[in-house]
matplotlib code that plots the C-alpha trace (Angstrom):
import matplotlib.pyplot as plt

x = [-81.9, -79.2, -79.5, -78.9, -75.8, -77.7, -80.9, -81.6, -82.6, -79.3, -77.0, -75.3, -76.4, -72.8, -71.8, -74.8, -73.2, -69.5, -71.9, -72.8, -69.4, -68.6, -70.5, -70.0, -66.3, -66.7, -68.4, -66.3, -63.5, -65.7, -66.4, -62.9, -61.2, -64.6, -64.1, -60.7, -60.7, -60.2, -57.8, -55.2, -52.1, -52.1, -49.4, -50.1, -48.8, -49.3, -47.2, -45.2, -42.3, -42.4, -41.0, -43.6, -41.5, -43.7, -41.2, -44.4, -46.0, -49.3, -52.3, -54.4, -57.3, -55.3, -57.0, -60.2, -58.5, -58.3, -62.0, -62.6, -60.5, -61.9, -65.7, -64.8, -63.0, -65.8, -68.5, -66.5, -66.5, -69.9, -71.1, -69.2, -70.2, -74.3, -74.1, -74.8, -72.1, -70.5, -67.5, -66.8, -67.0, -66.9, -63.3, -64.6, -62.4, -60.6, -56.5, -54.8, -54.6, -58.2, -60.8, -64.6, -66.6, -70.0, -72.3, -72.7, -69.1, -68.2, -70.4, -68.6, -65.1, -66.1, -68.0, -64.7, -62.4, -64.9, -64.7, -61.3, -60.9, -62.4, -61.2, -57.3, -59.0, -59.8, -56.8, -54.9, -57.3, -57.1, -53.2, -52.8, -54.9, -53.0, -49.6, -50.9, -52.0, -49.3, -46.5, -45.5, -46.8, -49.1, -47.6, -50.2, -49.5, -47.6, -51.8, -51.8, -49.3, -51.4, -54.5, -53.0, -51.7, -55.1, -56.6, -54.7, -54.9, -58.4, -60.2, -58.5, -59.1, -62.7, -62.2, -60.7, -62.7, -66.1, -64.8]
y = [-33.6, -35.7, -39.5, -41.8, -43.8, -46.4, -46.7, -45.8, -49.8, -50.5, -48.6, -51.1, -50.3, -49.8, -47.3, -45.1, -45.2, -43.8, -41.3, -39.9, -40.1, -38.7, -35.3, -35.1, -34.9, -32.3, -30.5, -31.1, -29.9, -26.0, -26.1, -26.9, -23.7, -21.7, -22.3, -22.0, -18.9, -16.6, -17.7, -18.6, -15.9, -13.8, -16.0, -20.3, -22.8, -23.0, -26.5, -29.2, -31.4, -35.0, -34.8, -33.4, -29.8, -26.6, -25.2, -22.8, -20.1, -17.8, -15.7, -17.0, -17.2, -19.8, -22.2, -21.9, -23.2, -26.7, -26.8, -25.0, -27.6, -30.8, -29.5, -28.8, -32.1, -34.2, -32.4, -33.6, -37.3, -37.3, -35.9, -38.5, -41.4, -40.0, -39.3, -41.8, -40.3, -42.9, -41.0, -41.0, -45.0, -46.8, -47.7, -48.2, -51.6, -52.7, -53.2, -55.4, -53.7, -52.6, -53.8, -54.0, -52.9, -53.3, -50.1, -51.1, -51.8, -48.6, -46.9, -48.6, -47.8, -44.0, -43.9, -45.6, -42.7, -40.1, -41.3, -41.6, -38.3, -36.3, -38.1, -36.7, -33.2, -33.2, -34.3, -32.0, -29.7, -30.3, -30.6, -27.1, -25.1, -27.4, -26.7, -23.0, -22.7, -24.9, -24.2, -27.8, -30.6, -32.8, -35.9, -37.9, -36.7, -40.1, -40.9, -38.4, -41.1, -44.1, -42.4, -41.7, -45.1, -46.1, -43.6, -46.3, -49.4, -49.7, -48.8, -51.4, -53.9, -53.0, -53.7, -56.7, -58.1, -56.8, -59.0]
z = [32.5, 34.0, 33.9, 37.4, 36.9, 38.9, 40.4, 43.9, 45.2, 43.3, 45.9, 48.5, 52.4, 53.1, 50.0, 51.3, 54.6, 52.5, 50.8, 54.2, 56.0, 53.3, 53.7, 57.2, 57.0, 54.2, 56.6, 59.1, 56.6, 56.6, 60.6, 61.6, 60.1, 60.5, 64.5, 64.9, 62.4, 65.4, 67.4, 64.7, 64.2, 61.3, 59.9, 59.3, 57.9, 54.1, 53.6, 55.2, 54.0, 54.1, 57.4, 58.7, 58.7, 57.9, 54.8, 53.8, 55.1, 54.7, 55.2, 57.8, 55.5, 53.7, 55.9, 54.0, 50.9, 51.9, 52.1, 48.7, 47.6, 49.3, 48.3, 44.4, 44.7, 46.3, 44.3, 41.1, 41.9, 43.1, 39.9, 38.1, 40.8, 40.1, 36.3, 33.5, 31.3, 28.5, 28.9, 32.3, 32.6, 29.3, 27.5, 23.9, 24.1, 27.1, 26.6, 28.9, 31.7, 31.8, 33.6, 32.6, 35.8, 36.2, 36.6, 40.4, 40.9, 39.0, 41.9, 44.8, 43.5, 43.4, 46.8, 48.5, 46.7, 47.7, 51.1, 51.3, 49.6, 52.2, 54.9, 53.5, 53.2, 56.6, 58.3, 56.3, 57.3, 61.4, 61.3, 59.2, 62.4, 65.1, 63.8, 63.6, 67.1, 68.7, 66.3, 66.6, 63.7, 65.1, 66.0, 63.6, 60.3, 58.9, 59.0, 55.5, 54.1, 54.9, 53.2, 50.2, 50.1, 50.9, 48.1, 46.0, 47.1, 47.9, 44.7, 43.5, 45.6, 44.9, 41.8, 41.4, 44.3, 41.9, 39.3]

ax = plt.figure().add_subplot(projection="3d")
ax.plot(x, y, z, "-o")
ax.set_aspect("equal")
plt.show()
């Protein structure tokens, strides 16, 4: 049997709230390809450029690999973020650019990159079957940028601020 990281009365209001935004845009991640499946052409884009160009191309049921990806992805942090594994969290001594989190901080950090995780999933998602169907790159697809920027920066600040 697997042991709770941390106990239920332990888990902050607000991370429950990540935990559930969380599964809905993983679902929204299945239902956005699953209703558009139809209506796309044979060919889609498979991958864009960091201008935003498509330079890649494929079979339209390429668009159900983003959300294979996004749930094996998601399903791996949450098992991590709901396991009491040594190994996942414990350095056996902290160096100097470690830091020591506690159990409920260790929690936070993972709910915030779950979140942000399938938020990225999702708009990766939506902007592969728009460019499909319109042939043009949505106009919003800097946004990927500032959630990977995000994916960084605000674990950490989580961190530190958990000090």
């Amino acid at each position: 049997m697997v042991k709770k990281f941390i106990s239920e009365d332990e888990i902050p209001f607000y991370t429950r709230v990540f935990n559930f935004i969380s599964l809905a845009l993983l679902a929204a991640t299945w239902i956005v390809p699953l209703m558009a499946y139809d209506a796309l052409p044979e060919t889609v884009p498979s991958h864009f450029n960091l201008r935003g160009e498509v330079d890649g191309y494929g079979n339209k049921v390429l668009v159900f690999l983003i959300p294979v990806i996004a749930t094996f992805t998601t399903g791996i942090l949450w098992f991590v973020m709901n396991t009491k594994n040594p190994y996942f969290r414990k350095f056996r001594k902290p160096g100097p650019y470690q830091i020591q989190l506690s159990e409920q901080a260790q929690y936070r950090v993972l709910s915030t990159t779950n979140l942000l995780t399938a938020l990225l999933f999702l708009i990766v998602e939506v902007t592969m079957v728009e460019s499909a169907r319109t042939a043009i790159v949505p106009s919003y697809f800097f946004i990927i940028f500032v959630i990977c920027g995000l994916l960084i920066i605000l674990p950490l600040v989580e961190a530190f601020r958990s000090k």
